[in-house]
C-alpha positions in Angstrom: 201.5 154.5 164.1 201.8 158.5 163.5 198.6 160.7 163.4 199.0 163.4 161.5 197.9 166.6 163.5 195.1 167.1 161.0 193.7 163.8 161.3 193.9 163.7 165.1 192.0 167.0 165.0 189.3 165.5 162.6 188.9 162.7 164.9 188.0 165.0 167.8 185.5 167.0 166.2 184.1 163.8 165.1 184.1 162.6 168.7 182.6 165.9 169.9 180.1 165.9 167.0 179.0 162.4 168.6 178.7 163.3 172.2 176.9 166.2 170.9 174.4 163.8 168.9 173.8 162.0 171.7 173.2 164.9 174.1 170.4 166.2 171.2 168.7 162.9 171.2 168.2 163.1 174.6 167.3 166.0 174.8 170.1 167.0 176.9 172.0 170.1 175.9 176.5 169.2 175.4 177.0 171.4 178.4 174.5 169.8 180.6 176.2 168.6 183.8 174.6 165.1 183.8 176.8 164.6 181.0 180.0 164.4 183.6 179.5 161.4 185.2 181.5 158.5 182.9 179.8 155.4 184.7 177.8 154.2 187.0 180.1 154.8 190.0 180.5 158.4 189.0 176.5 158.4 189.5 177.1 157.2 192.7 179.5 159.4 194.2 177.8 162.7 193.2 174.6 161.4 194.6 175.9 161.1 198.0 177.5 164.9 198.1 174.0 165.8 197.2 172.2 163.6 199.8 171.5 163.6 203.3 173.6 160.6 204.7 170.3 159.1 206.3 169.1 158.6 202.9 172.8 157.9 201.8 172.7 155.0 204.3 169.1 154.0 203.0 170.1 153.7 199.7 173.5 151.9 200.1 173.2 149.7 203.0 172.7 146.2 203.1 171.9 143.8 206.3 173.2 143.2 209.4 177.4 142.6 208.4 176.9 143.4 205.0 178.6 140.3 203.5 176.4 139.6 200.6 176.7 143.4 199.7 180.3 142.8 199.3 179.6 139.6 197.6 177.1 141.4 195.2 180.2 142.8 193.6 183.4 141.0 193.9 181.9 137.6 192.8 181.9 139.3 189.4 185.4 139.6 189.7 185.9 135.7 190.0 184.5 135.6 186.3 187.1 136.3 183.2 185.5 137.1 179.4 187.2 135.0 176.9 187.3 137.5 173.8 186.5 136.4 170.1 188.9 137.5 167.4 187.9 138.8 164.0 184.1 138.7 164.4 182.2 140.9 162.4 181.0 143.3 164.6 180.4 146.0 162.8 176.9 146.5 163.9 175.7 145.5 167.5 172.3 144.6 168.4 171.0 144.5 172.3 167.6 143.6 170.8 165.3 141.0 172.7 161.6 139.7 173.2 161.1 139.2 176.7 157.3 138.5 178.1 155.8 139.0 174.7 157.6 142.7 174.3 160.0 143.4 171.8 162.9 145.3 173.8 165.9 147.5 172.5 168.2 146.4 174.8 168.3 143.7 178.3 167.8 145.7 181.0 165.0 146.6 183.1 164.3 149.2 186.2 163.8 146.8 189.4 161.4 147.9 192.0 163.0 150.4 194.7 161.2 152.0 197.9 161.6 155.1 199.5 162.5 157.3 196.6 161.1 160.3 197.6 164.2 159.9 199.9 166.4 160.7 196.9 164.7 162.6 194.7 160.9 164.3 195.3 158.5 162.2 193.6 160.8 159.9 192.6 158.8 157.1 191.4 157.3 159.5 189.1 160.2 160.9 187.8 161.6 156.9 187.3 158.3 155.9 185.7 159.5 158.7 182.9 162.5 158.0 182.7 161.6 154.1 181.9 159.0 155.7 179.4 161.8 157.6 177.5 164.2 154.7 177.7 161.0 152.3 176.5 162.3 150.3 179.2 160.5 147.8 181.4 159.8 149.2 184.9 158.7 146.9 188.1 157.0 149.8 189.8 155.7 150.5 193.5 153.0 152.0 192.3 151.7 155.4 192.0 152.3 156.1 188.3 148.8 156.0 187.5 148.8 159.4 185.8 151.3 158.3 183.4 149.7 155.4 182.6 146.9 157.0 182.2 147.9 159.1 179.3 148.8 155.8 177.0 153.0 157.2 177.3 153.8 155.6 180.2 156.5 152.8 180.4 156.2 148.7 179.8 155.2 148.4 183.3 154.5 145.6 186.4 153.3 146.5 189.5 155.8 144.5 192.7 153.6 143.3 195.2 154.9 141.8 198.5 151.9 140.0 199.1 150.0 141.9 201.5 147.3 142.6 198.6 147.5 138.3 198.7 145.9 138.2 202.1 142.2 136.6 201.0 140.9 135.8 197.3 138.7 139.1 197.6 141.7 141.0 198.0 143.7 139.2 195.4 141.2 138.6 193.0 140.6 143.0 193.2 144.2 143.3 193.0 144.5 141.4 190.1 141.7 143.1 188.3 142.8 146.6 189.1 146.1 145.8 187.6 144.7 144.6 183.8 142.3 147.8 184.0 145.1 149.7 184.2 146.8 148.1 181.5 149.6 146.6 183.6 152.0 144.6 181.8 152.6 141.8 184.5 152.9 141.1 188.3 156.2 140.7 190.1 155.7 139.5 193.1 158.8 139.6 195.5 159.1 136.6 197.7 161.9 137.2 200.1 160.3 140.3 202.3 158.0 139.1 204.4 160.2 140.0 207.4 162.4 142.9 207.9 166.0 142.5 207.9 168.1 144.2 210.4 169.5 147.2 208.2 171.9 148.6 210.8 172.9 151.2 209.3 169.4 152.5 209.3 169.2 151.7 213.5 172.6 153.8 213.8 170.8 156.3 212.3 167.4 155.6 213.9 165.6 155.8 210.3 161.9 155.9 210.4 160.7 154.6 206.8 157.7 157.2 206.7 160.3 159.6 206.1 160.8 158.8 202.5 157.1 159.3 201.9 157.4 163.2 202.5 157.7 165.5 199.9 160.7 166.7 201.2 162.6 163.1 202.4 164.6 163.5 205.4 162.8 166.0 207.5 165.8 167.6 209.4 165.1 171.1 211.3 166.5 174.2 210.8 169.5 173.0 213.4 170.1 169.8 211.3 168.4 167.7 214.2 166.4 165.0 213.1 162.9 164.2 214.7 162.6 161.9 217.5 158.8 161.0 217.1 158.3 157.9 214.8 158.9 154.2 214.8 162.6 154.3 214.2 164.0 150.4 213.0 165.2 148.7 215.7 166.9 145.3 216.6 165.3 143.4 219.8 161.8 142.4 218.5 161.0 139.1 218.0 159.9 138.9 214.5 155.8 137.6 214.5 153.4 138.5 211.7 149.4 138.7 212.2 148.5 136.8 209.5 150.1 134.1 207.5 153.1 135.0 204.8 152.3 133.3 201.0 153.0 130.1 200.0 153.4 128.3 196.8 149.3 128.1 197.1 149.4 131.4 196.8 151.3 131.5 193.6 149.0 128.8 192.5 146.0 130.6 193.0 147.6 133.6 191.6 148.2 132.2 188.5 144.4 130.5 188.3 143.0 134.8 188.4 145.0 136.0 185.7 146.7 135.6 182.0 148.7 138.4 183.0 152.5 137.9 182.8 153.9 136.3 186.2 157.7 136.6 187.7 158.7 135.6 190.9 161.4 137.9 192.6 163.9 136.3 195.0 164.6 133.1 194.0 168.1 132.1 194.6 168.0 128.4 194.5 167.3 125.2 192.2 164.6 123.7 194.1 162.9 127.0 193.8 163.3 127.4 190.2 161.5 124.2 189.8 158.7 124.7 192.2 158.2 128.1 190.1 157.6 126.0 186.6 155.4 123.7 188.4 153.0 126.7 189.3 152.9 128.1 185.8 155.0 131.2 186.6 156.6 132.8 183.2 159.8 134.0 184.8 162.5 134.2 187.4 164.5 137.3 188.8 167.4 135.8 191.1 167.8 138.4 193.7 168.8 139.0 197.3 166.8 142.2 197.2 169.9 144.1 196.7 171.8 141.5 199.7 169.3 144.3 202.1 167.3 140.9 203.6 169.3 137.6 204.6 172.6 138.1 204.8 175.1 135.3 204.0 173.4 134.3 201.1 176.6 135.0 198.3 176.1 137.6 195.3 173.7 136.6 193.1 175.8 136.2 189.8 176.5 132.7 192.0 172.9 131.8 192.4 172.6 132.4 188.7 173.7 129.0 187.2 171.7 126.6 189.1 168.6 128.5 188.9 169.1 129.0 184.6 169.9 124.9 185.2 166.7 124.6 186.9 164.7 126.1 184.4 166.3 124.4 181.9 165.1 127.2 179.0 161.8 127.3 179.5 161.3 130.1 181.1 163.3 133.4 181.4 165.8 133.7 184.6 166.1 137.8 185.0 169.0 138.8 188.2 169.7 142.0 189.9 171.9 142.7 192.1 175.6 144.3 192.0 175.8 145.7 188.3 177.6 148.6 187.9 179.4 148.2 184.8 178.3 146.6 181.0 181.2 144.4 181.5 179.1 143.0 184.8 175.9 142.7 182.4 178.3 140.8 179.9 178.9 137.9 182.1 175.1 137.6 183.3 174.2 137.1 180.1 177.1 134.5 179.2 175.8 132.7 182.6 172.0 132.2 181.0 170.4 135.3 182.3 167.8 136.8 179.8 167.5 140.0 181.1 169.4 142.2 183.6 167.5 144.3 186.6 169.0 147.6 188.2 167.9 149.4 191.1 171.0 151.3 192.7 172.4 152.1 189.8 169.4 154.1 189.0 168.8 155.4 192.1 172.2 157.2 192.1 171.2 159.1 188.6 167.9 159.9 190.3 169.3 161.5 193.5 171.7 163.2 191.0 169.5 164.6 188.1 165.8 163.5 188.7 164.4 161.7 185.8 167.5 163.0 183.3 169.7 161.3 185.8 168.2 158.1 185.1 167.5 157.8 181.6 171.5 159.1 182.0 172.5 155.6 183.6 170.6 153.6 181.5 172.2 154.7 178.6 175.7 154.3 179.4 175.1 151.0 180.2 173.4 150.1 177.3 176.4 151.6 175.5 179.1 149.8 177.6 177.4 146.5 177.0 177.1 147.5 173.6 181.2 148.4 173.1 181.7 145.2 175.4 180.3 142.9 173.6 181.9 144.3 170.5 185.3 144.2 172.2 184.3 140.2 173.1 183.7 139.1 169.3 179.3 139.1 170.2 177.0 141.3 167.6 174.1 140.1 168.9 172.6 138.5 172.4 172.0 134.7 170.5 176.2 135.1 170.1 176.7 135.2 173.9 176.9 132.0 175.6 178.7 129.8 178.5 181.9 129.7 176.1 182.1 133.3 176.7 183.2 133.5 179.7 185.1 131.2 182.1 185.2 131.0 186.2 188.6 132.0 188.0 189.0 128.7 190.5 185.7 126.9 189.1 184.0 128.2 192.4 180.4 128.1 190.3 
């Protein structure tokens, strides 16, 4: 069909008029470079030209041969969308409740170390950025001043389970958290150990680096320190004290009413074990494939765990999303909710805190025009029909 030249030029202004729109609710000016980027990937590539590559490495690597990193993404590629014709979808709503909070839209901030690596004060400048996006943030802490002031983000605080050691010090953990006003616990069970990161050994990283204000502390020459406790293959792993258990969960749960989500559960017999110690929700993860290696991409874990669970609680995943498309099929697979962490992390070495509320929004708005392109106005219309596996691998 012919577009008259008058028509096509109305259509421009009206798109210009729209990215403009956006750009003011944002409070981002048209012009502003973090406007450039069109996805994710975009993100990703600008934050390395702007990063040391140490931190580059840190941010992108995963463990030992890397195979579950590879996983992370190309198992997505092994899932087709089967599209809906002549829908109504004239308006589209992300919309959920998850954990008793009504949410615009299914995607959360997943817990990240180091970001001072990327981005000075990093988690500070996330913790904002979550605020803006009124977006649920898993945070490592250190946000207290936000929180303080009654605009900070839906938050959790991630523990590893060092604060887990005695009831004294779980029992004060606990309490400090609903003082705070904390909105839950996630409590990330696959980190007790770790991994060999080689990339990190290649470049003898020392973690304590990403807690200076200034993140990789190179001289005036470009030469990195050789003081530290650089990671290293070769020691046999031992820890002082025993790791948690499902006791620990247990007597978790028996301290607080506090929301409860388990973080690194890949497998069925898991998923059940969480129900039967009262936990309210699941995030399927590999902590971004950077621990055990060999484990598959998580968008494969995903249907035996929502199985497992069998609706009664929510089953959150991170892990390999780049794209709204990616989000799409999560959600067709049973997931409730959808966690990023590199994704974000990219905007943040990029932009700071505009970088990320940046990221978040064009994946809201891809998984918004995805699911309009698929025949789904709304979460309740995405289901298993939706999408179907290439080879029935899972």
């Amino acid at each position: 069909m012919r577009i008259r030249r008058r028509d096509a030029l109305g259509q421009l202004f009206a798109m210009c008029a729209g990215v403009t729109r956006l750009g003011a609710e944002q409070g981002i000016a048209p012009d502003d470079p973090v406007l450039e980027p069109a996805n994710v990937m975009d993100f990703a590539r600008l934050a390395q030209t702007k990063l040391d590559p140490v931190a580059w490495d840190y941010l992108e690597g995963g463990s030992e041969d890397e195979v579950s990193l590879r996983d992370s993404r190309e198992a997505f590629n092994r899932i087709i969308i089967r599209p809906r014709a002549l829908v109504d979808v004239h308006e589209i709503d992300l919309s959920l409740e998850l954990f008793g909070k009504k949410l615009s839209f299914p995607i959360i901030l997943d817990p990240a170390g180091g970001k001072d690596c990327f981005h000075r004060d990093g988690e500070m400048e996330t913790a904002k950025a979550a605020a803006a996006a009124k977006a649920i943030h898993i945070t490592n802490g250190g946000i207290d001043k936000l929180t303080e002031t009654g605009k900070g983000p839906v938050w959790w605080q991630v523990t590893t389970g060092g604060e887990f050691r005695t009831a004294r010090t779980m029992t004060a953990f606990v309490r400090r958290l609903e003082n705070q006003g904390c909105s839950g616990i996630c409590f990330t069970t696959d980190i007790m150990y770790v991994s060999h990161r080689e990339r990190n050994i290649h470049n003898r990283f020392v973690r304590s680096w990403c807690s200076l204000p200034g993140g990789i502390p190179r001289d005036a020459q470009g030469i990195l320190p050789r003081e530290g406790a650089p990671e290293r293959t070769g020691i046999y792993p031992s820890r002082p004290f025993p790791t948690p258990t499902w006791e620990t969960v247990q007597q978790l749960r028996s301290l607080t009413k506090l929301p409860i989500v388990l973080k690194g559960i890949l497998i069925q017999e898991d998923a059940r074990k969480s129900l039967e110690c009262g936990v309210d929700g699941i995030i399927v993860s590999s902590h971004g494939a950077r621990q055990l290696d060999h484990v598959g991409g998580t968008i494969e874990a995903l249907p035996e765990v929502v199985a497992a669970v069998d609706g009664k609680i929510p089953v959150l995943i991170d892990g390999g999303f780049r794209r709204g498309t990616d989000i799409l099929k999560a959600l067709a697979l049973g997931a409730t909710a959808v966690a990023i962490a590199r994704p974000y992390l990219y905007g943040l070495a990029a932009f700071g805190q505009k970088g990320v509320e940046r990221v978040v929004e064009l994946l809201r708005t891809e998984l918004a025009l995805d699911m309009a392109l698929a025949g789904a106005p709304n979460l309740a219309a995405i289901d298993r029909s939706l999408v179907r596996i290439r080879g029935g691998s899972f």
